[in-house]
N, C-alpha and C positions, 0 to 999 in steps of 0.2 A: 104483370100483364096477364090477365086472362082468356080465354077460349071459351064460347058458348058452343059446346057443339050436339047438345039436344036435338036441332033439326036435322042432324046433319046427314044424308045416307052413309050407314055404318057396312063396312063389310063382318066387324068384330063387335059384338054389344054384349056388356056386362052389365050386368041390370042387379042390383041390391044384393051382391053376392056374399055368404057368410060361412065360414068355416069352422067350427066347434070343434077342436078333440076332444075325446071322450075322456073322461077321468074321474074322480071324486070332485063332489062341491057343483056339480054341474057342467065340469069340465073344461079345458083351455079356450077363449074365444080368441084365434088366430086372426079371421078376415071377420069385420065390425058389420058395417054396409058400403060395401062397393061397387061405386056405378061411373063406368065411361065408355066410349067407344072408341074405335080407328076405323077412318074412313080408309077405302080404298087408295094405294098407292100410298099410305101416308108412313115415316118412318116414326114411332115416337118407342120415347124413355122412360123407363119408371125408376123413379129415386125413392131414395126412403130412410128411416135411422136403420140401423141394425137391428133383426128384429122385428121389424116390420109386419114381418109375413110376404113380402116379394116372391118369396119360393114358394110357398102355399098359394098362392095368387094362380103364381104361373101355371102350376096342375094341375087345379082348376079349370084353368080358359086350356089346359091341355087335353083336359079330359083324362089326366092321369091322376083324378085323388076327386072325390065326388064330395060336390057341394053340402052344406048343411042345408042351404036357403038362398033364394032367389037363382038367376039363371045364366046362362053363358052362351048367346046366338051366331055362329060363324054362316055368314050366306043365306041368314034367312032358315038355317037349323039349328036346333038347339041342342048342345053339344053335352052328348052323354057317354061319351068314351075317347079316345081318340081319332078324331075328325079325319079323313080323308085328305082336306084340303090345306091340311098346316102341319110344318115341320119342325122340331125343336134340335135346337141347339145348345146340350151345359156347358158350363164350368167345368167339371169333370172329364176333359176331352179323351184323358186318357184308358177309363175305364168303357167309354163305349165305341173304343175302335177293337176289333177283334185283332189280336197280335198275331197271331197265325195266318191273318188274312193280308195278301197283299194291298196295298193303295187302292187300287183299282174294283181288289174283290169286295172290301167294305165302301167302297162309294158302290158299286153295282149291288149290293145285298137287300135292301130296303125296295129294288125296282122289281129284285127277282119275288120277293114276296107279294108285290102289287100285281105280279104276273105280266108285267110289259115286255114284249115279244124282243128274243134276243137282238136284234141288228137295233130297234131302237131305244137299246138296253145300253146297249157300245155305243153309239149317238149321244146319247145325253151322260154317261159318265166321261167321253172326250170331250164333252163340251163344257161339263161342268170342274173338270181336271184344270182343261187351258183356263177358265176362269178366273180360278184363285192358283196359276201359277204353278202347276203340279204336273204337268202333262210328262215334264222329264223323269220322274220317280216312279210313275204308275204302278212298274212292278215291285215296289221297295217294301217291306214290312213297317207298320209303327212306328216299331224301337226301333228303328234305321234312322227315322227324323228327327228333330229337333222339339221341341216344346210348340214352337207357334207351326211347325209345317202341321205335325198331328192336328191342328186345331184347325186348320185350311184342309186338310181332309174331312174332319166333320162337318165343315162348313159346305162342301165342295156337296157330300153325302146329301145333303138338305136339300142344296141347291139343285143337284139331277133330280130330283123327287118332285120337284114342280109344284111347289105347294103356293095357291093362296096368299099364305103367310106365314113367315119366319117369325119362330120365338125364341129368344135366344137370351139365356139367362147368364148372366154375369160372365161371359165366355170369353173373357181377355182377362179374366183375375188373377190370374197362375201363371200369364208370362211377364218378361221384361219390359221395361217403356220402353224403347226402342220397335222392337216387335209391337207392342198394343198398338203403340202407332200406324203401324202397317197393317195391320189389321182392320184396325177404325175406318182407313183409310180403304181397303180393301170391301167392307162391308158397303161402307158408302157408292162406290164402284157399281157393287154387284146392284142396289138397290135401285139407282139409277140406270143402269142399262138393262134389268130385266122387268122391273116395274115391279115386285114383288112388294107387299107391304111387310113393314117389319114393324115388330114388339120387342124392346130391348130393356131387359133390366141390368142395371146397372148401378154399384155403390160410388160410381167415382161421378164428380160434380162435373169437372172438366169435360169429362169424357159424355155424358146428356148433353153439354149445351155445346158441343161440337158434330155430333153425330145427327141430333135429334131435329126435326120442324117444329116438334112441341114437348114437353118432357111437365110429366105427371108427378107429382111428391106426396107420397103419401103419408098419412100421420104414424104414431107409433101403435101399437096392435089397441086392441081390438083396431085391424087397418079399416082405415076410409080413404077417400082423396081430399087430402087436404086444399088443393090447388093447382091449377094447371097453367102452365108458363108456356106461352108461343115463342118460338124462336124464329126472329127476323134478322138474321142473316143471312146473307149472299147462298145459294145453291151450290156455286163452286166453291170449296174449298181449299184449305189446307193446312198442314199442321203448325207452321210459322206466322203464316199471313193471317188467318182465321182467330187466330187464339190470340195474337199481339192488336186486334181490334179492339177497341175503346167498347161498344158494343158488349163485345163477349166477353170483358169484365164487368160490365153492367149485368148482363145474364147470370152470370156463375154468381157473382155475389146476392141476387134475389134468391137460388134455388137454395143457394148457401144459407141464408136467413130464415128459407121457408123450414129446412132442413134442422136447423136449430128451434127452429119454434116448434116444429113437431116433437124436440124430443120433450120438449118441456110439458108435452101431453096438450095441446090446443088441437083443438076440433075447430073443422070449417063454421 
């Protein structure tokens, strides 16, 4: 099942996007031509082989790694550094929490730079704390937490930041399923009761057609969009109920296919 979303009002618009390393022979072509958008509110996934260029993607529409070719429009601007209105979320959770900083001082660090006046500095890191469940630790170091708490701190960090849009690149890779689960679970949470739109990349199949309203697959490098799968399941979910749907083995096994056809190197 596909998605026409050409007409669609885009908060996010990626238009013909291409990324070249530089090297001998003309050099590495990482992103092909890539074009899709996210409307507002909307939460989607991007899948891919290994390889792909997902992380070259993401820096791109992050504005942390400059395009070769075509463009990147967050809001009606076109994004040539990092945007204002969008917060990113790695994989790497543990390298961008500061270890000498308590909980509380790396969710506030990002607001103190925006310059937002202290009392509504302590406002939105409580708020953003109680969200992902952290409100008891505030003053705890890092390396005091666990693997998924650190990651609920970077999350929390984004979240006080008020951004637009959440990008959040494979940032449940590094924990256990049990945890991913509560997480998945948790982003879903936050995305629905703050309204924020989210960008998630993602290598696990399950985890798009659970998370996702529509989930993007893109081909093997030079990347394009091979395909994009609407996801019509229920709003509520859950991790039992949702995944033992007749439905969401129908889904997983299309991205699954798509997934495999891409590596075999097929273009849309």
């Amino acid at each position: 099942m596909t998605t026409d979303i050409s007409a669609a009002p885009a908060l996010l618009d990626v238009r013909n996007l291409k990324k070249v390393y530089p090297g001998r022979g003309g050099g590495v072509e990482a992103v092909g031509d890539l074009t899709f958008s996210v409307e507002r509110g909307e939460l989607v996934c991007i899948v891919g082989p290994s390889g792909a260029g997902k992380t070259t993607l993401l820096k791109c529409v992050a504005g942390l790694l400059d395009a070769t070719g075509g463009h990147v429009v967050l809001q009606g601007d076109r994004v040539k550094g990092p945007p204002p209105g969008m917060a990113v979320v790695f994989q790497e959770y543990g390298r961008s929490l500061f270890p000498w900083m308590t909980v509380r001082q790396n969710v506030e660090l990002p607001l103190k730079e925006k310059r937002v006046p202290k009392a509504e500095r302590k406002r939105l890191v409580e708020s953003a704390l109680e969200a992902v469940g952290l409100a008891h630790v505030h003053g705890s170091h890092p390396w005091q937490l666990s693997g998924g708490m650190q990651q609920r701190v970077a999350i929390a960090r984004a979240v006080a930041y008020e951004p637009q849009i959440l990008i959040m690149d494979e940032p449940f890779a590094a924990v256990d399923a049990q945890t991913r689960a509560d997480l998945e679970d948790l982003v879903r949470s936050l995305w629905r009761r703050l309204g924020v739109t989210v960008l998630f990349v993602t290598h696990d199949i399950d985890e798009s057609v659970y998370l996702g309203r529509r989930v993007i697959v893109l081909s093997n490098a030079p990347t394009v969009v091979l395909a994009e799968v609407a996801v019509d399941l229920p709003e509520e979910r859950d991790q039992l109920g949702t995944r033992s749907l007749p439905r969401f083995a129908e889904l997983r096994s299309e991205v699954y296919r798509l997934i495999q056809q891409a590596k075999t190197g097929a273009r849309p």
